[in-house]
N, C-alpha and C positions, 0 to 999 in steps of 0.2 A: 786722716782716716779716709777709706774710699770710699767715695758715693756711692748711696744703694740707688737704683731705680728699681720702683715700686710701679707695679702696672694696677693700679687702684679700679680701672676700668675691670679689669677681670674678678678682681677679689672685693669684699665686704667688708670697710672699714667702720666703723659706729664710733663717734663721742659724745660724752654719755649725756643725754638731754636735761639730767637733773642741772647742770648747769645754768641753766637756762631759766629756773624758777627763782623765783625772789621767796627769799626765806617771810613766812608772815608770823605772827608773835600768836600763841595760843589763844585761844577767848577763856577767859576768868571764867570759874566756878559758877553758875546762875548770873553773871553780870551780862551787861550787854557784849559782845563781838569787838575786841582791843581793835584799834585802827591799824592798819599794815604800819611795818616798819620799816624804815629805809634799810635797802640791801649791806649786807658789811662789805667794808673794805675789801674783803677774800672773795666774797661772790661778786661784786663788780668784776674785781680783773680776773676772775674764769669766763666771766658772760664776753668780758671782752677778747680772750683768746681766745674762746669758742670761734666769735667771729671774724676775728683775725685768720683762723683756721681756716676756716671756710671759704674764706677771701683766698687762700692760698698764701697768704705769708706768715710761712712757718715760723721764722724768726721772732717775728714781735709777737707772735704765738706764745712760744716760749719763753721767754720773756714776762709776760702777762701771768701765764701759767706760773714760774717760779714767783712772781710776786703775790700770789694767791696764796702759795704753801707757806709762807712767812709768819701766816696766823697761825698761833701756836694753841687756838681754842679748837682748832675743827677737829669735829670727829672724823673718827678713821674711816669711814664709808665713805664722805665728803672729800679726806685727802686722800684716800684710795682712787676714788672717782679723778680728780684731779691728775693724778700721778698716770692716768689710765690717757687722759687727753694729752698729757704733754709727750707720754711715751709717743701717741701716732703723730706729736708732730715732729720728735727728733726723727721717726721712720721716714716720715717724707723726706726731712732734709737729710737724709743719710746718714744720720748719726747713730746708728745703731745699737752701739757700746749703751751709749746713752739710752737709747730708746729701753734696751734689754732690762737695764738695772730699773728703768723706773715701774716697767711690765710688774719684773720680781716683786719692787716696793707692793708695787699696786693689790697686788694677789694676797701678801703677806696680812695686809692692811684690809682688804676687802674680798675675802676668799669667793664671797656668793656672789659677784661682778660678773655675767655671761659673758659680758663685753669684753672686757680684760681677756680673758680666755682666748677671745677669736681676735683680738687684733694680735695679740701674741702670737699666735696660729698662724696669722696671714705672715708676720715677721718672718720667722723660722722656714716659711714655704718660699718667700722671696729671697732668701738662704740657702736654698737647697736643703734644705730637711723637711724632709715630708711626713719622717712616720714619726718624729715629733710635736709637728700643725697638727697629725691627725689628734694626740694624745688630748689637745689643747682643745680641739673643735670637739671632740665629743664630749669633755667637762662642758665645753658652754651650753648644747643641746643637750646636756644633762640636767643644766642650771634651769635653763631656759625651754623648752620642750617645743613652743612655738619660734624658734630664730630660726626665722626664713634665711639669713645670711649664713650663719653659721653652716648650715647645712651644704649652702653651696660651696664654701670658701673647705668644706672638709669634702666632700666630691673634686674639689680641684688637685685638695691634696691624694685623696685616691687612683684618680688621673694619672696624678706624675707618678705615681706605684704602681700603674699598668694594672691597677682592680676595676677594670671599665666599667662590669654589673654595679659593682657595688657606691662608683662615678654614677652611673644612672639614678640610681636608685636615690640619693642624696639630693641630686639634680630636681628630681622629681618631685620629691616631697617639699623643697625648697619651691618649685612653681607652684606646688597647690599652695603652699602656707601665703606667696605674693604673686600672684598668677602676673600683674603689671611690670616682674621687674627684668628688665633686659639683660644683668649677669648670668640667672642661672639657664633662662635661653639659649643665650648663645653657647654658653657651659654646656650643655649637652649636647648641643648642635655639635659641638666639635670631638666630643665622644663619639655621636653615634657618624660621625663622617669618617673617623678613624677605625669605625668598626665593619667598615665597606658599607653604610648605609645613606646613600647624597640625598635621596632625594627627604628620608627622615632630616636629616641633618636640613635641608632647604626649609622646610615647616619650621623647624625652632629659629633658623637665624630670620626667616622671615617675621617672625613674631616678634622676634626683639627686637629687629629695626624698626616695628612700629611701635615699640613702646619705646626706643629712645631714638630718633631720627638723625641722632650723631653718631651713635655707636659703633666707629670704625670697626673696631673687629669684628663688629657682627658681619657687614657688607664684605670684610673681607674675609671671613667664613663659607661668608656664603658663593661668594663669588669660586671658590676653591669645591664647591660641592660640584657647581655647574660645570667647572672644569671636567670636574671627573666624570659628567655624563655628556662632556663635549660641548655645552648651550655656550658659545665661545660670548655671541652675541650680548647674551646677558649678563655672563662675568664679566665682562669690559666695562656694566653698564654699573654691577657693583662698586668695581675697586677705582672708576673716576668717581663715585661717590667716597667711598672710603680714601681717595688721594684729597679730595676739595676737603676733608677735616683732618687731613695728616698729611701734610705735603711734602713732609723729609722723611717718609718711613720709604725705605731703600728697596724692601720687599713687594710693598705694593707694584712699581713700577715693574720690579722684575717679571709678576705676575702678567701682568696685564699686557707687558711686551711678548711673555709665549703665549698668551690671547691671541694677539694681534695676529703671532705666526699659525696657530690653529684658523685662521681667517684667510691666512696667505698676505694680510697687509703689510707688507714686511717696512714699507719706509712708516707709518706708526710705532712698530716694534722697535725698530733702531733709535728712533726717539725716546722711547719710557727705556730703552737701554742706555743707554747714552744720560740719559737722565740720572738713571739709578748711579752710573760710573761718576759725574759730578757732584752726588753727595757720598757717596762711597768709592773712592779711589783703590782701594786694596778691595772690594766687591769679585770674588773669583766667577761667583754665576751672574753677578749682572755683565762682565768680560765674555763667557762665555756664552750667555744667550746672545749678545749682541755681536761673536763669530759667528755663531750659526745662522744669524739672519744675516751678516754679511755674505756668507757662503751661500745663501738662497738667493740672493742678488747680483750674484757672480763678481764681488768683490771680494775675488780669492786673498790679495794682498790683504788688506785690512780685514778680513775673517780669521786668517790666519796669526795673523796680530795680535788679533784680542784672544784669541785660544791659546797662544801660548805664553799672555801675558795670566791667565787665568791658572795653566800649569805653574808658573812661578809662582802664584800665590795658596794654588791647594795640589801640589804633586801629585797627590794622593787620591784624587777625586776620578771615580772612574768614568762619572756622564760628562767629563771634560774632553777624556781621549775618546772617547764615541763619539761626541760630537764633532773632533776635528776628522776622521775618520768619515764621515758622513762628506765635511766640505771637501775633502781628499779625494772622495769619492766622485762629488759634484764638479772638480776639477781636474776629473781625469786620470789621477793620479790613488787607481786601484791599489797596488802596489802597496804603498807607502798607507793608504788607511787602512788595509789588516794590518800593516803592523802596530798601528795603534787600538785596532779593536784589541788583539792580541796583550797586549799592554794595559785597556782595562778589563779585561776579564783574569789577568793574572791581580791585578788590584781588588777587585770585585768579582770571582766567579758567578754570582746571580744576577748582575747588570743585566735589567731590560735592556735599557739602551744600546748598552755592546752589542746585543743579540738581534738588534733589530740596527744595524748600522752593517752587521755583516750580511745580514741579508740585502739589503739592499745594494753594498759592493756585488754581489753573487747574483741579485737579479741584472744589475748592469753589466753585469760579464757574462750574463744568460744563463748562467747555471739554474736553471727552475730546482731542483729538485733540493740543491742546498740550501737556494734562498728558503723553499719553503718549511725547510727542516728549520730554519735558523728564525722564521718569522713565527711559526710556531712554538718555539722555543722561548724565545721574548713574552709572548703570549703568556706560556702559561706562569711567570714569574711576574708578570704585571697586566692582567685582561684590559687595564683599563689605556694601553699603551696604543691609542688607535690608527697611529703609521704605521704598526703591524701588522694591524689588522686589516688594515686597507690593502697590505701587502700579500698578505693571504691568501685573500678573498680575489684583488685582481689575478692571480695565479693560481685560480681556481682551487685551492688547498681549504683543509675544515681542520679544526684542530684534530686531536686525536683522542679516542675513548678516554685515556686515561686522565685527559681534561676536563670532558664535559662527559656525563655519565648519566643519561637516564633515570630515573626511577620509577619503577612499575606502580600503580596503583593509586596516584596521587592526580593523574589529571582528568581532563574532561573532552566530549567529544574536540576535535579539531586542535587540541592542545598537549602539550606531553610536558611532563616538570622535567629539569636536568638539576645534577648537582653539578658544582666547581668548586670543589675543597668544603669548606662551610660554608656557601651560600648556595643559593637556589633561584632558578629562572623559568618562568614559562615559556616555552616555544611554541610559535604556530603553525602547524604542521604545512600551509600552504607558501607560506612566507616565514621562511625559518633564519631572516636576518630581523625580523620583527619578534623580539624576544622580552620580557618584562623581568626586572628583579622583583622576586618576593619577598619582600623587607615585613618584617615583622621582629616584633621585641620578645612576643612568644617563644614558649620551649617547646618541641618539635617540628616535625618536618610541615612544611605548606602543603595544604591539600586544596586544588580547584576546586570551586562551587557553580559557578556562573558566568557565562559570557553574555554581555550585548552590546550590541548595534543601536548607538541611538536613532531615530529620525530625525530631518529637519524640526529647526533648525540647526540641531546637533550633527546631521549628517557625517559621517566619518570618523568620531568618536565613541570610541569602545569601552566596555565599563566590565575590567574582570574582577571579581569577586573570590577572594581566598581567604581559608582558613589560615591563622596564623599561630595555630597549639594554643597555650597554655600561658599566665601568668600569674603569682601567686598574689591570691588578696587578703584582708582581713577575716574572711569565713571560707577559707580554703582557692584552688584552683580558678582561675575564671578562663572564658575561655574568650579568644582573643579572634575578629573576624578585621580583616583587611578591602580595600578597594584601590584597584590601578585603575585609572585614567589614563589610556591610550589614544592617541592621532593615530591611524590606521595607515591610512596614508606616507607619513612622515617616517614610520617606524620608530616610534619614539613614545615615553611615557611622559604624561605631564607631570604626575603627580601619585604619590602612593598613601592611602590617607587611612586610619583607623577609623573602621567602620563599626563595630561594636567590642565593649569588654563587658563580661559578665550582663547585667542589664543594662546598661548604660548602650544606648545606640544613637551616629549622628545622625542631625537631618542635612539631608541634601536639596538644594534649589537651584534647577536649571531654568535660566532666563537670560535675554536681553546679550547672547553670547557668552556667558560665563556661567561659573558652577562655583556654589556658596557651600560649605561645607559650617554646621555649628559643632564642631567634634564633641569629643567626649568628653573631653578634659575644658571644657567650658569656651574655649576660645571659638574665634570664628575666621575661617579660610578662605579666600577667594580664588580663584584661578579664574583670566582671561581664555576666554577658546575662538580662534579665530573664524573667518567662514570658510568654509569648505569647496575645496577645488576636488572635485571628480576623480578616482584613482581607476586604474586599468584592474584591481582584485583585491580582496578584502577576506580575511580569514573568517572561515564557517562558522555559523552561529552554533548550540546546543540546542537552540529553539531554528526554528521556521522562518528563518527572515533572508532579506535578497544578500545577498555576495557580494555586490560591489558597494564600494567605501570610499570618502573623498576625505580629505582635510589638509591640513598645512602643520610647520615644523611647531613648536610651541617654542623655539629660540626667539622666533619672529613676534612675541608676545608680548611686548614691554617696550618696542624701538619699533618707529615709523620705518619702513624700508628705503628710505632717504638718508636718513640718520643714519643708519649703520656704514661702520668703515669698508670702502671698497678694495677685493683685492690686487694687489700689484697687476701689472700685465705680464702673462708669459714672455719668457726670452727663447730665442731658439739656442737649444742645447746642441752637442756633438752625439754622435750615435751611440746608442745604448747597447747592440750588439743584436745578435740575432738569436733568437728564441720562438722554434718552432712549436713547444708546446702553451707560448701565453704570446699574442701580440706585445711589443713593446712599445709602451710609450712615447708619444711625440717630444716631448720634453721631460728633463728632471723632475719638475715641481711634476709631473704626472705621475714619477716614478714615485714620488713620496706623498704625493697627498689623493692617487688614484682619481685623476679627472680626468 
């Protein structure tokens, strides 16, 4: 039979603790308290595959477990319980057939077992059957009303059903029931990152990785949140933690090699590629990040190589042909990289990537006005695609209305809200590449309340305050207030933090260079804020305070600026062509990373 792999880190497995107690013999009628009895034969070898279990060897697990059921006195709770433990150990060792049938025993034999319910639950979701874990996980939070597990391990199953609210919502109740446990953390972290929300998402995986300080996925959650707002610095700083307790996960390296290229350190990136290709051989995007960082190093041969060793293994993938299109590009050979942009967008008509690989062919040919239709276009298929953006914005180009749209009525002096699709950003009307998401769990649109300018020692840190609508609680509506932590300076958010729901409101404590958040929901948050370097303009207050603002990147907030990886050196490229209406850059790497 085929091995199941079981990702036990994500899901809630329980065996049942009754196990674990040594049966004692009643006390007689009015006599004194009978003395304990020695355990029977059946309860020894469950206490001992308990711990065989636990040890991780399944096998003598099972084993133990079948010589338990042999007693032909035990009641059916006691061999239900039994049948319940041996089920999660055949699940580990992949015997599944196995595992199912003793689930079924188990249930028939001890119907009111939560447990049984959720570990069956988790089976069937490690199966690909979701809306049958669900049917499983709401019997046991039926049985059970307080199973902190159950709740998460049935939010994962909603997850894989694309019911995000209703993911959250499980997620949540699951933290309040065990606020200490790192699954269902990072279990929403990874919803609310999927739902365009990083910096949400950065609070919960941060919280789990304190509550379990090995908890690969969480680092590597997290590390994937910071990507998406660029802090390159810091995800790198995640996923060599999440690689130092998972050193053969193939994904991590990938990760953290387009880190490196977000850095520009291309010979690190070639390495965690290169890496990733020695335990994954047939790996089509660890081949193919490690073209693209050849093609950044003008090692067209071996770029090329490994792009079309990555076409051989996924034909079909369209950010493969965009990306040889990119080094096609970097080697001159305009020509021949539309025809492969051309080639993924017939694979993929909404490829970012393709849309931002031709524009870039089109900036190097000078065409300003395609690149910036084409840079634009990338954009609005993926905002968070930031060699677009940088492509943009060097060619003096703004998206267009129909991307980012105003809304009347919602902002505050020197601020204006925009929408893009379902989210929402503040702009600062003076610095309108200083822009903040309004993340909120809330129903309705964000409304501005408050802007300020800290003083020293805070100097250059900004504290905007929004309403974030609506969320429903136990005696109706509550209403939901937000807080962004802005670097002024940096243009960049540190932090988006729930500031009050209903009555429940955090405290905030600024000291000593950092800001302690006790939030709502009982934990407590720290953010480092560095010191402040002077800025040349600073967005208008609502209030009466001075304009000018200083601070630094909050990437730089966790790494010595020693320690951080240094970029490659520029190479001299071949001319980019001529383009009267945008200067053109001294080199490629300016043309794609706007330096």
């Amino acid at each position: 039979m085929k091995r199941l792999s079981l990702n036990v880190g994500s899901s809630c497995w329980l065996a049942l603790g009754l196990l674990a107690q040594t049966a004692l013999a009643a006390p007689g009628d009015g006599a004194a308290p009978a003395s304990p009895q020695p355990p029977t034969a059946s309860v020894t070898a469950a206490q001992e595959g308990a711990s065989s279990l636990l040890r991780g060897n399944t096998a003598q697990a099972i084993t133990q477990y079948t010589d338990a059921l042999k007693d032909q006195t035990l009641p059916n709770d006691r061999r239900g319980a039994i049948l319940n433990d041996r089920a999660v150990a055949y699940a580990r060792s992949g015997q599944t057939k196995l595992a199912i049938d003793d689930f079924n025993r188990a249930i028939q034999l001890f119907p009111e077992h939560a447990a049984t319910y959720n570990n069956r639950g988790n089976l069937l979701l490690a199966l690909g059957l979701p809306k049958e874990a669900v049917r499983d996980f709401d019997r046991a939070v039926l049985l059970a009303p307080g199973y902190a597990a159950a709740y998460a391990n049935r939010a994962g199953a909603y997850d894989r059903l694309g019911l995000a609210e209703d993911a959250l919502r499980d997620y949540s109740r699951s933290i309040e029931l065990a606020p200490s446990s790192a699954v269902p953390l990072a279990g929403r972290g990874r919803v609310l990152l999927s739902l365009g929300k990083p910096h949400a998402a950065i609070r919960d995986f941060g919280r789990a990785v304190s509550a379990d300080a090995r908890f690969s996925n969480a680092y590597r959650g997290r590390a994937a949140a910071k990507l998406r707002i660029r802090r390159y610095d810091d995800a790198i700083e995640d996923l060599s933690r999440a690689i130092a307790f998972d050193n053969g996960n193939v994904e991590l390296y990938i990760l953290r090699g387009h880190a490196y290229l977000g850095l520009r350190n291309f010979a690190s990136g070639l390495r965690d590629f290169s890496r990733a290709i020695e335990l994954d051989s047939k790996s089509p995007a660890a081949y193919a990040g490690r073209g693209l960082a050849n093609g950044f190093v003008e090692a067209f041969d071996d770029g090329f190589s490994d792009l079309n060793r990555a076409i051989d293994l996924d034909p079909k993938n369209a950010t493969v042909f965009a990306y040889r299109a990119i080094v096609y590009n970097l080697a001159g050979q305009t020509d021949v990289g539309l025809k492969d942009v051309e080639t993924a967008l017939k694979l993929d008509a909404n490829r970012a990537e393709a849309f931002w690989a031709r524009g870039a062919i089109a900036e190097q040919l000078g065409r300003t006005s395609e690149a910036v239709a084409d840079y634009r276009h990338a954009l609005s298929k993926n905002s968070e695609l930031a060699l677009a953006a940088e492509g943009l914005a060097r060619l003096g180009g703004e998206m267009p209305d129909s991307s980012e749209t105003p809304v009347a009525g919602l902002g505050i002096e020197g601020w204006t809200v925009v929408a893009r699709g379902a989210d929402f950003y503040a702009v600062n009307t003076l610095q309108p590449a200083l822009r903040v998401p309004l993340e909120s769990r809330g129903i309705g649109q964000p409304r501005l309340l408050d802007w300020e300018l800290k003083k020293a020692p805070f100097k250059g840190i900004g504290v905007l305050r929004f309403s974030g609508g609506t969320l429903a609680g136990k005696d109706g509506p509550q209403e939901v207030e937000m807080i962004a932590i802005v670097d002024v300076a940096a243009r960049s958010v540190i932090t988006v933090e729930p500031n009050k729901l209903g009555s429940k409101t955090a405290a905030w404590t600024w000291e000593e260079g950092k800001v302690t958040v006790a939030s709502i929901d009982g934990v407590t948050d720290e953010f480092n804020l560095r010191p402040s370097v002077a800025a040349d303009t600073a967005p208008p207050e609502r209030t009466k305070r001075a304009r000018s603002a200083d601070g630094r990147s909050p990437s730089d907030d966790d790494a010595d600026p020693e320690d951080r990886p240094k970029p490659e050196r520029e190479r001299p490229q071949r001319s980019a062509g001529n383009n009267r209406s945008a200067p053109k850059p001294k080199s490629i790497f300016q043309l794609l990373f706007g330096n």
